[in-house]
C-alpha positions in Angstrom: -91.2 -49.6 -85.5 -88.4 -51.2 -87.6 -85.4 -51.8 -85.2 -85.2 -53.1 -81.5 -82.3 -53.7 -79.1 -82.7 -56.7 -76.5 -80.4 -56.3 -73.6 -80.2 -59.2 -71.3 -78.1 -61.8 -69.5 -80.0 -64.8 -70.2 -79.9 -66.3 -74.0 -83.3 -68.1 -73.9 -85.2 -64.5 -72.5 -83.4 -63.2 -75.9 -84.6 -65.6 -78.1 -88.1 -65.6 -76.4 -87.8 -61.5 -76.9 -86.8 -61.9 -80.8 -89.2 -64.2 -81.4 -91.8 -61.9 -80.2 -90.7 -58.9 -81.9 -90.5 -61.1 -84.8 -94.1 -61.8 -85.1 -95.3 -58.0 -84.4 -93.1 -57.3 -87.6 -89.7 -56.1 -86.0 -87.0 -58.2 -88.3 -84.0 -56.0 -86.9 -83.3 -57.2 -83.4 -79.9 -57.1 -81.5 -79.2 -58.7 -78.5 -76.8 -57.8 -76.0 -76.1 -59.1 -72.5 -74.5 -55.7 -70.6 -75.6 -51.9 -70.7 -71.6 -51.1 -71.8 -71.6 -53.1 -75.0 -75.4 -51.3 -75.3 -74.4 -47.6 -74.5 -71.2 -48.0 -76.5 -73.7 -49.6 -79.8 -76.1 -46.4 -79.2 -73.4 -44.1 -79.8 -73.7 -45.2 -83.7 -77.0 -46.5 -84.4 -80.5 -45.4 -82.6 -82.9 -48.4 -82.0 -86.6 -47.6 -82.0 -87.0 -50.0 -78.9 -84.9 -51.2 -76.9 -86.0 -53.9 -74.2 -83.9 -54.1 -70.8 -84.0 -57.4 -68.9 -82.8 -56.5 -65.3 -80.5 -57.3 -63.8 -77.8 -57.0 -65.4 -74.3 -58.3 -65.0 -73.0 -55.0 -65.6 -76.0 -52.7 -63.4 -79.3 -53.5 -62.4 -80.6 -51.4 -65.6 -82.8 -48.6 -64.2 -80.4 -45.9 -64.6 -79.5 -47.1 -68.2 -83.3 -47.6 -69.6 -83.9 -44.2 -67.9 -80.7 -42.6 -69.6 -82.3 -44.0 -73.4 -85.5 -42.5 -72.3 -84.6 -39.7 -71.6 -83.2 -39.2 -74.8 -86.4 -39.2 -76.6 -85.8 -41.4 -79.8 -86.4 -44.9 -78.4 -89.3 -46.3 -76.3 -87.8 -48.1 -73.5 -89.3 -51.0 -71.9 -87.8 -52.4 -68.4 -88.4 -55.5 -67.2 -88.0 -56.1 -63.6 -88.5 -58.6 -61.0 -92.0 -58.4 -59.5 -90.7 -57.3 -55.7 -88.8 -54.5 -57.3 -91.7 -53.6 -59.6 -93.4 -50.7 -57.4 -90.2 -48.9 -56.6 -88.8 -48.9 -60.2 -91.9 -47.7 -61.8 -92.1 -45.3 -59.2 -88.6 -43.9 -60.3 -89.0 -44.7 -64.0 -92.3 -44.0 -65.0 -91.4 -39.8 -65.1 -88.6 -40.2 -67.6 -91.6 -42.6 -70.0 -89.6 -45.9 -69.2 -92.5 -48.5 -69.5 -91.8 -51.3 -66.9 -93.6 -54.9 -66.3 -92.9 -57.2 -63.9 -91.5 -60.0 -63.9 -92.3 -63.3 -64.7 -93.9 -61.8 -68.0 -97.4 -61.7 -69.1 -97.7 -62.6 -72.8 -100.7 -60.4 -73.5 -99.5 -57.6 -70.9 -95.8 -57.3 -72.5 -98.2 -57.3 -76.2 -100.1 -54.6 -74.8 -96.6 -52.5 -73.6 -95.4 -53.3 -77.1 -98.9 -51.6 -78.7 -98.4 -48.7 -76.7 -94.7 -48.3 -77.2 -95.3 -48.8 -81.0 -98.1 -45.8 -80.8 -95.9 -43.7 -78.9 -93.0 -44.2 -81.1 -95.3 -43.0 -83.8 -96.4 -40.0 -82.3 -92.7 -39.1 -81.7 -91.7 -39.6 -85.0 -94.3 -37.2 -86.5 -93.8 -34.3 -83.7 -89.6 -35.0 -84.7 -91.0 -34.1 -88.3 -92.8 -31.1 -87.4 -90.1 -29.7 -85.9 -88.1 -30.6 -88.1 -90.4 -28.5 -90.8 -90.8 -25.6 -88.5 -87.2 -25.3 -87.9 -86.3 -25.0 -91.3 -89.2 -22.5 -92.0 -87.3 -20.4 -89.3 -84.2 -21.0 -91.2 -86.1 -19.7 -94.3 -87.5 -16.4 -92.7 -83.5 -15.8 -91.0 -82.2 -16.0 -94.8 -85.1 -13.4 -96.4 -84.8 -11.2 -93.3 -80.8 -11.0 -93.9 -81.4 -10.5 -97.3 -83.9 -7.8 -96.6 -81.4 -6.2 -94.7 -79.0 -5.9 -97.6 -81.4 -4.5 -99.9 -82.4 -2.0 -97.1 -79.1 -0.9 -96.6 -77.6 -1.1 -100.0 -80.7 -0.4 -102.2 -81.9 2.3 -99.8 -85.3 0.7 -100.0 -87.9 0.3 -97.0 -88.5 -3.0 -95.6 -92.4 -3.1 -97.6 -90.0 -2.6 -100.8 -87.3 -5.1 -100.0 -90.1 -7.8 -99.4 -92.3 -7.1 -102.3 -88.8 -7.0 -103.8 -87.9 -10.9 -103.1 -91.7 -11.5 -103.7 -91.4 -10.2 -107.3 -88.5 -12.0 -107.9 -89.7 -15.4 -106.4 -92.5 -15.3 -108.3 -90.8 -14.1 -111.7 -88.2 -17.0 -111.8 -90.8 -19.4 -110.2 -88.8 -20.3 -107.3 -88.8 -20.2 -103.9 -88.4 -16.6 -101.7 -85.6 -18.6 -99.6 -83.3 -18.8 -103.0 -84.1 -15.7 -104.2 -82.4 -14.4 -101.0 -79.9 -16.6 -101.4 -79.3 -15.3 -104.4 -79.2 -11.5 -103.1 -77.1 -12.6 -100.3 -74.3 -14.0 -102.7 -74.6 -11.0 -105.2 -74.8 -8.1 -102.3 -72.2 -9.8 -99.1 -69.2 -9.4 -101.7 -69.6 -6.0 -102.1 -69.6 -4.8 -98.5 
């Protein structure tokens, strides 16, 4: 985790917050006291944890920690006072808001940190995955319209086209994606 957003209304739980993501080796903190100014700063950056402080001046904070949770690129951790504990985890727990009661345990907000930070992890390599596997789809969409072009303009069958692209990838030492890039240039003019 490299970047953290503190939402609360009291200064000192900020600095207490900062100072705690400072020593498990999170330098970019921002601290804001109202879900507006927060929602409204999320719209150009993404924070890889952002810590609500309920209440708020603005809400209580439930529907906004479960509104970044939801999201799926910050872990979200919601603390709440400890009569309101059972019925906020209740409703927050499904969306992956973490929530601890309040007054805070030291070693029980370090262990929510250690969990978020794993979690966070995770996220980020499934985001990467995808991210992979998406463009490998893109890939297979450009060779398959490009196959289609030598099938219908090269009359060949669809065992020719790919050996075609194959051949050609392999001759130029390149990819099979720019090769059929390549064929899609030269052969879309003429039709």
């Amino acid at each position: 985790m490299e970047s953290a957003l503190i939402i609360s209304n009291s200064e000192k739980d900020a600095v207490f917050f900062t100072g705690f993501l400072n020593a498990a080796s999170i330098h970019q903190v921002t601290s804001l006291q109202s879900c507006d100014s927060a929602r409204r700063l999320m719209i150009k950056q993404d924070f890889d944890l952002v810590i609500v402080d309920a209440p708020l001046r603005d809400e209580s904070g439930e529907s906004f920690s479960r509104q970044v949770a939801s999201k799926g690129v910050s872990q979200t951790l919601l603390l709440v006072k400890s009569e309101f504990f059972d019925s906020v985890c209740a409703a927050c727990e499904s969306d992956g808001v973490l929530t601890i009661s309040k007054p805070v345990d030291k070693a029980l907000l370090w262990s929510a940190l250690s969990l978020a930070k794993s979690t966070q992890s995770r996220i980020k390599r499934i985001q990467a995955e995808n991210a992979q596997l998406k463009q490998k789809i893109e890939d297979i969409r450009i060779i398959d319209r490009a196959k289609c072009l030598l099938i219908s303009t090269m009359n060949m069958k669809e065992q020719e086209a790919h050996r075609y692209i194959e051949k050609q990838a392999m001759d130029i030492r390149s990819s099979k994606k720019i090769v059929a890039e390549g064929i899609l240039k030269r052969y879309e003019n003429y039709q």
